[in-house]
C-alpha positions in Angstrom: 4.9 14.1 24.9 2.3 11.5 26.5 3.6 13.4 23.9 3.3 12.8 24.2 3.2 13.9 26.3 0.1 15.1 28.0 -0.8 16.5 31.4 -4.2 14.6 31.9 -6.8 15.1 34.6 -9.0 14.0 36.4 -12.0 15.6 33.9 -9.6 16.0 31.1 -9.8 14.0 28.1 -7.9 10.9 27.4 -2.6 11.7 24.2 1.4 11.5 25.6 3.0 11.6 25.2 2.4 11.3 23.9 2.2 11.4 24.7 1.1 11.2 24.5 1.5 12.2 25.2 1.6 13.8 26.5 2.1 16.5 30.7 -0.9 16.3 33.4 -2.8 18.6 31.9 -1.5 18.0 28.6 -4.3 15.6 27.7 -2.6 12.4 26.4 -5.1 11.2 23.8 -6.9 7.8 24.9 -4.5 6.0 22.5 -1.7 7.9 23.9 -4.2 5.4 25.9 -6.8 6.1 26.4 0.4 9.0 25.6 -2.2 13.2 26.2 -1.6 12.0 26.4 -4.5 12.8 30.0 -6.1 10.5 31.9 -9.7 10.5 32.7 -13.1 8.9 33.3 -14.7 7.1 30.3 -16.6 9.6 28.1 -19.1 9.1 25.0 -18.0 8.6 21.5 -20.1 11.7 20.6 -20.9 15.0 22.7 -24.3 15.7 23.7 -27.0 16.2 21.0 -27.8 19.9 22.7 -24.0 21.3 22.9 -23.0 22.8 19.7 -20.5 21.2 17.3 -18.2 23.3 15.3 -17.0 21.2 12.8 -15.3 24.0 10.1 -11.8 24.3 11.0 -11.3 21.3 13.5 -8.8 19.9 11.0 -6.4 22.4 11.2 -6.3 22.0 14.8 -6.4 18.4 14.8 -3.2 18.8 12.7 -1.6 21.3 15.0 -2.4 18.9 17.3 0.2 16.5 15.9 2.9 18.8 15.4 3.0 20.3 18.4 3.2 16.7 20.1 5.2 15.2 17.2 8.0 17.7 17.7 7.5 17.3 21.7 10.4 15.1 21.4 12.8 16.7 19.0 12.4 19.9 21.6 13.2 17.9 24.4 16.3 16.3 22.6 17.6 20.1 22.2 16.7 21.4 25.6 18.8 18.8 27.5 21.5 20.3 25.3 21.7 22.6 27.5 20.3 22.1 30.6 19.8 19.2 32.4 16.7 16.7 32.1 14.8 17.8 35.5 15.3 21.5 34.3 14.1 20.7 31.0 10.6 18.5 32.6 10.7 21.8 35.1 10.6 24.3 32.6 7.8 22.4 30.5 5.6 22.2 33.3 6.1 25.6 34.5 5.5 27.3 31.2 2.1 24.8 30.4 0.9 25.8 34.0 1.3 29.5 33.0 -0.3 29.4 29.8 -3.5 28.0 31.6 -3.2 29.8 34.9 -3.8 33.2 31.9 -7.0 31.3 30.4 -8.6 30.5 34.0 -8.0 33.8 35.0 -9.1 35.3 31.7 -12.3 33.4 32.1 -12.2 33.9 35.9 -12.4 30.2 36.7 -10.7 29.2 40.0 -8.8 26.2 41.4 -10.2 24.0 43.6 -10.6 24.7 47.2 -10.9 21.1 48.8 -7.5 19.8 50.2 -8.6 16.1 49.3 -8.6 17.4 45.7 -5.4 19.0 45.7 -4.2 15.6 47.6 -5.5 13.8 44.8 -3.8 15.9 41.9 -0.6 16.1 43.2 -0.6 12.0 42.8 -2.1 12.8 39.3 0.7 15.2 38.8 3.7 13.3 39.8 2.6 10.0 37.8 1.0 11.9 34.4 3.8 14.4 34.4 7.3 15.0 36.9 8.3 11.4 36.4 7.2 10.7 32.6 8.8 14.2 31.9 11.7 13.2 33.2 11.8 9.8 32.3 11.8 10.9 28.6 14.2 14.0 29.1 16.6 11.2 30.6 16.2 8.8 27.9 17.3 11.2 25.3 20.3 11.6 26.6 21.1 8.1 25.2 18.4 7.3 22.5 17.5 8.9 19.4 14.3 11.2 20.1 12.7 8.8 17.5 12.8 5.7 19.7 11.0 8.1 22.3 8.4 8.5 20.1 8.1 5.3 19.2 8.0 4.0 22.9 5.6 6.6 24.2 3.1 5.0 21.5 3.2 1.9 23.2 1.0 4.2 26.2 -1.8 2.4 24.9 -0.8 -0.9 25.1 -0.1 -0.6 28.9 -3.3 0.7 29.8 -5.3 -2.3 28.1 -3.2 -4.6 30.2 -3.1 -2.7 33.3 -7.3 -1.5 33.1 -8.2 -5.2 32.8 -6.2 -6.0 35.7 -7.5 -2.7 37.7 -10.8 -1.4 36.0 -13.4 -4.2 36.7 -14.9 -2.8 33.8 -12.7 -3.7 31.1 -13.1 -7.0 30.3 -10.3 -8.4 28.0 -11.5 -9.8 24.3 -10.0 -11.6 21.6 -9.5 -8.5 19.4 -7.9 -6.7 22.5 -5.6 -9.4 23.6 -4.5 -10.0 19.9 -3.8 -6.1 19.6 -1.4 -6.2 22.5 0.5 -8.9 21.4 1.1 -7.3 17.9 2.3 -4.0 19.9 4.7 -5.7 22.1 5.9 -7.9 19.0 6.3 -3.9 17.6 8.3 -3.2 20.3 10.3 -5.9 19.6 10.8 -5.2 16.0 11.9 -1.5 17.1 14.6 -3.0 19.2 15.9 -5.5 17.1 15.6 -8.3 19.2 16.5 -10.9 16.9 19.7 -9.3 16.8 20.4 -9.0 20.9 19.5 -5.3 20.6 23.1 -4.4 19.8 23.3 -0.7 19.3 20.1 -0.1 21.0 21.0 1.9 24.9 18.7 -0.8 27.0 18.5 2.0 29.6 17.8 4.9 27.7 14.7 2.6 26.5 13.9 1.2 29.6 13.3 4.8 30.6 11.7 5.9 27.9 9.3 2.6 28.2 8.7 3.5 32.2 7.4 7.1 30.8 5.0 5.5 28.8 3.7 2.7 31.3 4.0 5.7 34.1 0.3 7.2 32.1 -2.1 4.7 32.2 -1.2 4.0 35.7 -2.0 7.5 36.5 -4.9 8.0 34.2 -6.0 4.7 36.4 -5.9 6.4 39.4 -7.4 9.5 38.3 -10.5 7.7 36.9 -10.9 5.9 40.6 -10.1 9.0 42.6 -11.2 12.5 40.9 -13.6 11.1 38.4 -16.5 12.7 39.7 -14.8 16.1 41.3 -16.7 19.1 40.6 -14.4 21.1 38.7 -14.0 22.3 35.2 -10.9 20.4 33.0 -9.2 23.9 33.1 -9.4 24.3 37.3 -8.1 20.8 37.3 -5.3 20.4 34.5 -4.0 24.0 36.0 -3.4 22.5 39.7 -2.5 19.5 38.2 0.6 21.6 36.2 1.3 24.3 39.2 1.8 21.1 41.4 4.2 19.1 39.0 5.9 22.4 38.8 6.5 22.5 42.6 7.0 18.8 42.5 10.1 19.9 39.7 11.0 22.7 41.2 12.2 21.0 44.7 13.8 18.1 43.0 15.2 19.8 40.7 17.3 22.0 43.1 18.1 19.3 45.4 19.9 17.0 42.7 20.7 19.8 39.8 23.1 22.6 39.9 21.5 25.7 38.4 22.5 26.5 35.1 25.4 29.1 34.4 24.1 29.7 30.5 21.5 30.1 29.0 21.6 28.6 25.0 19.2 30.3 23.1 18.1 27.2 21.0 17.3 24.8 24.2 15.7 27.7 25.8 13.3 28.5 23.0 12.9 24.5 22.4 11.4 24.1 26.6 9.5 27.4 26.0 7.6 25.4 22.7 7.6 22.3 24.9 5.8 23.8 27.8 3.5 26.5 26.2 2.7 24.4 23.2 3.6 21.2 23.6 2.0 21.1 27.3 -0.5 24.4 27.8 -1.8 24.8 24.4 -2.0 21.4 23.2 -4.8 20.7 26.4 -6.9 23.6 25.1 -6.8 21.9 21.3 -7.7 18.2 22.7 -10.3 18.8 24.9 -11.6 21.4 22.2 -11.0 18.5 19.8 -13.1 16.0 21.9 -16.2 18.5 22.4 -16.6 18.9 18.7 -15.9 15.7 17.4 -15.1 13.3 20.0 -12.8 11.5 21.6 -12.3 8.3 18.8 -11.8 11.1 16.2 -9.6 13.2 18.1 -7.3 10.5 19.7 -6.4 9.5 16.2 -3.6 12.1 16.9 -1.9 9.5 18.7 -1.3 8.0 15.7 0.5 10.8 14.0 2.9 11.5 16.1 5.4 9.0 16.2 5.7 9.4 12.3 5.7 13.8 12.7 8.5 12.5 15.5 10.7 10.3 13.6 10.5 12.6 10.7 11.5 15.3 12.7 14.0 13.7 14.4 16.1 12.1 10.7 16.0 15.8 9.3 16.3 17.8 11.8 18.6 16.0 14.4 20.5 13.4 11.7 19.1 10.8 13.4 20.0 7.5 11.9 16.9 5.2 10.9 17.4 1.7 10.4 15.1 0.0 8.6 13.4 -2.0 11.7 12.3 1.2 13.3 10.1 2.4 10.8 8.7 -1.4 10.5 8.4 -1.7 14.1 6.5 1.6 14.8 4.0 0.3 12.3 3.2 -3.1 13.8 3.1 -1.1 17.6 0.6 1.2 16.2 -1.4 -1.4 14.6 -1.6 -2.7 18.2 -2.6 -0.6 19.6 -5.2 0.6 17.1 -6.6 -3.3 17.5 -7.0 -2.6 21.5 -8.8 0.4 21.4 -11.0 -0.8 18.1 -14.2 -2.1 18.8 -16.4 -5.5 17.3 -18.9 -4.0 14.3 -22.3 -4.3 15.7 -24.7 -5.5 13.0 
């Protein structure tokens, strides 16, 4: 999710969804910007010369990677078959808290003790994963789980023209501006704007869209308020999680009755959502960036939109007009172009 869908932190590295994206302490590559999707201060392209680098076997979890975050969406199109959309969100953030609550006790790690901190995360948590969560649990209810995908990738595109605005840093170029104009022209082309976007659900999109803009304005926040905390990406994506959990957990029973059933496919499809798609899929990315850095490893972003939509037209029937395909292209050359950099000679 960012997978997509990403919890990101303040010392996390940058997918959701991802996406992502992806849930706050599902990293959300920097592409999914900077979608997993998790938001966090600028690191360098390549780890320090004296850590180690384990470079055997870091495809396999690179490809993982993308299929845990790919099929983020179809799991959240089957959990809200059976439960409702702030359950489903609830249920992912609980079970991604869990799994690393185990790992920081495991490696007897603890969470942060300063109340600023926690002040700090529970923003974090509410912008990088309760309301994108929930945002694309809601838009699933009326969109195909391959637009989803499709407008999660557009993460990227959001925090170019938001960091320029906010991040005095970020200066915008030719190549940048150019790249966000293709996406949006993507975004278009996904749509079918040319054609009114008849058959298209403009609020199921809408939502979608606001899940997607929701991370860089987080991961924008985290970089100006927790960049420099003292805490290991663990201790920080786990209070990040346990708080969007409470954050779910009240909202969740003030506006949703509690289920009477309990499905056996939705239920399995929030446990992968949560424990993989959320808990597991942190450990990989940040693992990912150590060994071979973040422009290698946020190339994940660009997987999963395609792992999605194929997921999503087996799996689901999903019907896939020929514009979606063509549009998801031109968004991820986009964003590609605003995260690329000038050849130096």
């Amino acid at each position: 999710m960012s997978t997509t869908d990403a919890p990101a932190t303040a010392t996390s590295p940058s997918n959701g969804p991802a996406p992502a994206p992806a849930t706050p302490t599902v990293p959300a590559p920097r592409t999914a910007t900077a979608r997993a999707r998790t938001a966090t201060a600028a690191r360098p392209d390549t780890p320090p010369r004296s850590a180690p680098r384990r470079t055997f076997g870091w495809q396999l979890r690179f490809a993982f990677l993308c299929l845990v975050w790919g099929f983020s969406f179809l799991f959240m199109k089957v959990g809200t078959e059976g439960f409702a959309p702030l359950q489903v969100s609830l249920g992912r953030v609980a079970f991604g808290a869990l799994v690393l609550l185990a790992i920081l006790a495991f490696k007897r790690e603890r969470l942060p003790r300063s109340p600023r901190t926690w002040g700090h995360l529970a923003v974090a948590a509410f912008l990088l994963n309760a309301l994108p969560f929930s945002l694309f649990a809601y838009s699933e209810l009326t969109i195909p789980s391959t637009l989803a995908s499709i407008c999660n990738a557009t993460s990227p595109l959001w925090g170019m023209a938001l960091s320029v605005v906010a991040l005095s840093e970020d200066r915008p170029t030719r190549r940048r501006v150019a790249g966000l104009g293709i996406g949006f022209l993507g975004v278009l082309t996904v749509l079918g704007a040319w054609q009114g976007f008849s058959g298209t659900d403009l609020t199921g999109t809408a939502m979608a869209l606001g899940a997607s803009l929701s991370y860089p304005i987080g991961w924008i926040y985290v970089r100006r308020t927790l960049a420099g905390a003292q805490h290991s990406h663990l201790s920080m994506s786990s209070t990040q999680l346990l708080l969007a959990t409470l954050q779910l957990a009240v909202v969740s029973a003030l506006f949703t009755p509690a289920p009477t059933s309990f499905p056996l496919l939705p239920v399995l499809a929030v446990v992968a959502l949560g424990a993989f798609g959320t808990g597991v899929a942190f450990l990989l990315q940040y693992g990912l960036v150590a060994e071979v850095g973040p422009t290698t490893a946020q190339m994940v972003t660009y997987f999963v939109p395609v792992i999605a939509t194929a997921s999503g037209v087996a799996l689901l029937n999903e019907h896939l007009s020929w514009n979606t395909p063509v549009g998801a292209l031109i968004v991820l050359a986009g964003a590609a172009l605003t995260q690329s950099k000038p050849r130096t000679p």
